[in-house]
C-alpha positions in Angstrom: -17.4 -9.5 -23.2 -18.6 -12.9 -22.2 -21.9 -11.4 -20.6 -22.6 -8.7 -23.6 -22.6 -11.7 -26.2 -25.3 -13.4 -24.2 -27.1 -10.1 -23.8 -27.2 -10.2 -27.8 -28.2 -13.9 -28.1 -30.7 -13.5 -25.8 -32.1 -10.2 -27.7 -32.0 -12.0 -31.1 -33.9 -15.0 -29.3 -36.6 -12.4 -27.7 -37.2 -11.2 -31.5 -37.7 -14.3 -32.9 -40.0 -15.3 -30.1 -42.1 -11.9 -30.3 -42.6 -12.7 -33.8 -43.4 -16.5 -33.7 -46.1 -15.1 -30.2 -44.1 -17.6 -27.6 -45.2 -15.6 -24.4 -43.7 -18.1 -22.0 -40.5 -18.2 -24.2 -40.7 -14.0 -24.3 -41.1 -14.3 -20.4 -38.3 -16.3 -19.7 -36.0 -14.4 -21.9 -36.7 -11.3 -20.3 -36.5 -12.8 -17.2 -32.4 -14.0 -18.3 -32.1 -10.5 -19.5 -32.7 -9.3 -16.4 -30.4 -11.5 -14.5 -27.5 -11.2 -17.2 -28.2 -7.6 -16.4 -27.6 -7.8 -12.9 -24.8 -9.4 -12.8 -23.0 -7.4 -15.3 -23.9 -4.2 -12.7 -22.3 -6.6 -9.8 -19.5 -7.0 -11.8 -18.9 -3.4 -12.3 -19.8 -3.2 -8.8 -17.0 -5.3 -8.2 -14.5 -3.5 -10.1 -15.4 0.2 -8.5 -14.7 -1.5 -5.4 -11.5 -2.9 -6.1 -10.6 0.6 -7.6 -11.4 1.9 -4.1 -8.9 -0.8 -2.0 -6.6 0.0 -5.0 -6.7 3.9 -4.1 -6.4 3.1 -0.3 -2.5 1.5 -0.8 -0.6 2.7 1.6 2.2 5.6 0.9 4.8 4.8 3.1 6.2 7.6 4.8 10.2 6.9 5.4 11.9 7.8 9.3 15.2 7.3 9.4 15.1 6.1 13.6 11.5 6.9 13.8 11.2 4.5 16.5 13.1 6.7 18.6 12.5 10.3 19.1 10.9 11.2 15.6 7.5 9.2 16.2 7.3 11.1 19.5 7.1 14.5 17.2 5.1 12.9 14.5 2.8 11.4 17.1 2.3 14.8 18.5 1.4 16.2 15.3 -1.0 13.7 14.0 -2.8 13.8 17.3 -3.6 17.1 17.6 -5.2 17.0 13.7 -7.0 13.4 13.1 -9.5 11.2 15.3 -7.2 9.0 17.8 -9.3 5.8 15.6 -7.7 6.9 12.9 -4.5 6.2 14.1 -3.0 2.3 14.0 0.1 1.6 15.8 2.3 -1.5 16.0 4.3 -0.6 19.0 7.6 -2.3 20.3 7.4 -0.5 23.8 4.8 2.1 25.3 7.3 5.2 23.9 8.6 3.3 20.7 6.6 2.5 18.0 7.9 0.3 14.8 5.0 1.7 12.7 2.0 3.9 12.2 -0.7 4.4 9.8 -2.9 6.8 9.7 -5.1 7.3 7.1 -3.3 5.9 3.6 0.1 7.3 5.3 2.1 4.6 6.6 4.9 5.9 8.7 8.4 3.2 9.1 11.4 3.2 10.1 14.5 2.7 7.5 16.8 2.2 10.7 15.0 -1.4 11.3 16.3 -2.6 8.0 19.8 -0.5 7.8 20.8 -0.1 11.7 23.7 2.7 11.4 23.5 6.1 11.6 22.5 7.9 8.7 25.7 9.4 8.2 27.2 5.7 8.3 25.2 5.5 5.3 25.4 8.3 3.5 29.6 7.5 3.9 29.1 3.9 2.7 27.5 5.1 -0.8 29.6 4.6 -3.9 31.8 7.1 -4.3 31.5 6.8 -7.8 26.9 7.2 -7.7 27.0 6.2 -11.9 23.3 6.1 -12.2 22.3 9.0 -9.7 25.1 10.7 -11.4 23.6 9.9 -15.1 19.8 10.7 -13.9 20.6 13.9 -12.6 23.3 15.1 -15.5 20.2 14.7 -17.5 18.2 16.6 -15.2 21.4 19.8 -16.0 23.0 19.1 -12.3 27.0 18.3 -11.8 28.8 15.8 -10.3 29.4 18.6 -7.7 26.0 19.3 -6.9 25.1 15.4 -6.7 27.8 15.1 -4.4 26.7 17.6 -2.2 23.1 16.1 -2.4 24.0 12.7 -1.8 26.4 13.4 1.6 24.8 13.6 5.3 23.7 17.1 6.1 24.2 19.1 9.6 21.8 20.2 11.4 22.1 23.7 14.1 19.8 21.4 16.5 20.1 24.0 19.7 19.6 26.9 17.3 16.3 25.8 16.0 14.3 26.8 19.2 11.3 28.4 17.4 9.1 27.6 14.6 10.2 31.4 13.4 13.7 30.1 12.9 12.2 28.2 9.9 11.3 31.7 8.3 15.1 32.3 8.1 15.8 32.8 4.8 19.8 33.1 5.0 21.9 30.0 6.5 22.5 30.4 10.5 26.3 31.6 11.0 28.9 28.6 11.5 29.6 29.0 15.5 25.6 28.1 15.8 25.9 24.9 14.5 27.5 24.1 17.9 25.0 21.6 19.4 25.2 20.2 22.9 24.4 16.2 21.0 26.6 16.3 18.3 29.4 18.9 19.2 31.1 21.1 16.7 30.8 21.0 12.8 33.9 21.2 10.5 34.4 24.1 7.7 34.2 21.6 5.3 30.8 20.6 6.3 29.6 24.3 6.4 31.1 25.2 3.5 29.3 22.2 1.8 26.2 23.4 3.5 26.5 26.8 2.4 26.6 25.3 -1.2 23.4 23.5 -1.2 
């Protein structure tokens, strides 16, 4: 605003000089003109650039444990499809990493600022969820189906041994969810899985 209303006293300044034949007035004039000018295009210069940096925030992309054996998958992945200098790393050890970033993703890991399990976590929620609860009653979901949501999942890790099993469109029968890291599953929790 500033700049435009010098633009315009300038302008009514270069009239009244064109009409009184002040050439070394007119000159100078035109010459501010031209510098007002410029730096109103440096300005907006300035602004499409600070657009850009705004665009190039970083989405953070949220591991539960990623330090441990999800960056190694992740890693893998991001290797085999970008330019290795496109990929930063802050790196605790040669095989854990605490962060990545690659491109505007920015890959962390939750476990670094809530160090339990996530089923610790998922146990240790308020029983009671009153505003997850509200937002998704409005959404048309129960209590029942929040709860279900909301509680840690299983997961038939020795089952999943191709990417085919991920074409599956029925759930895997219960005795699969056996898994040499974790053990057995209850009913309950395949009953609970079976409703999600």
């Amino acid at each position: 605003d500033r700049l435009e209303k010098k633009i315009w006293v300038i302008n009514e300044k270069l009239k009244n000089s064109a009409k009184d034949g002040n050439s070394d007035e007119h000159k100078s004039l035109v010459t501010l003109i031209l510098k007002t000018t410029k730096e109103i295009e440096n300005l907006e210069s300035m602004d499409d650039k600070l657009r850009i940096e705004a665009w190039k925030t970083p989405i953070p992309v949220i591991f539960h444990n990623f330090r441990g054996y999800d960056s190694h998958l992740v890693c893998e992945s991001v290797g085999q499809s970008v330019n290795a200098h496109q990929i930063r790393v802050v790196a605790e050890t040669f095989e854990r990493y605490k962060t990545m970033k690659v491109g505007q993703l920015k890959y962390i890991d939750s476990q670094q600022f809530m160090n339990t399990s996530l089923a610790k976590l998922a146990e240790n929620l308020d029983t009671n969820k009153p505003i997850t609860k509200n937002h998704f009653k409005d959404l048309g979901y129960t209590d029942e189906h929040v709860d279900l949501i909301t509680r840690k999942g299983v997961y038939p890790y020795d089952y999943i041994d191709s990417h085919d099993r991920f074409l599956e469109t029925e759930l895997p029968p219960f005795h699969e969810f056996h898994s040499t890291l974790k053990g057995k599953i209850t009913q309950e929790d395949y009953e609970c899985l079976d409703g999600v």
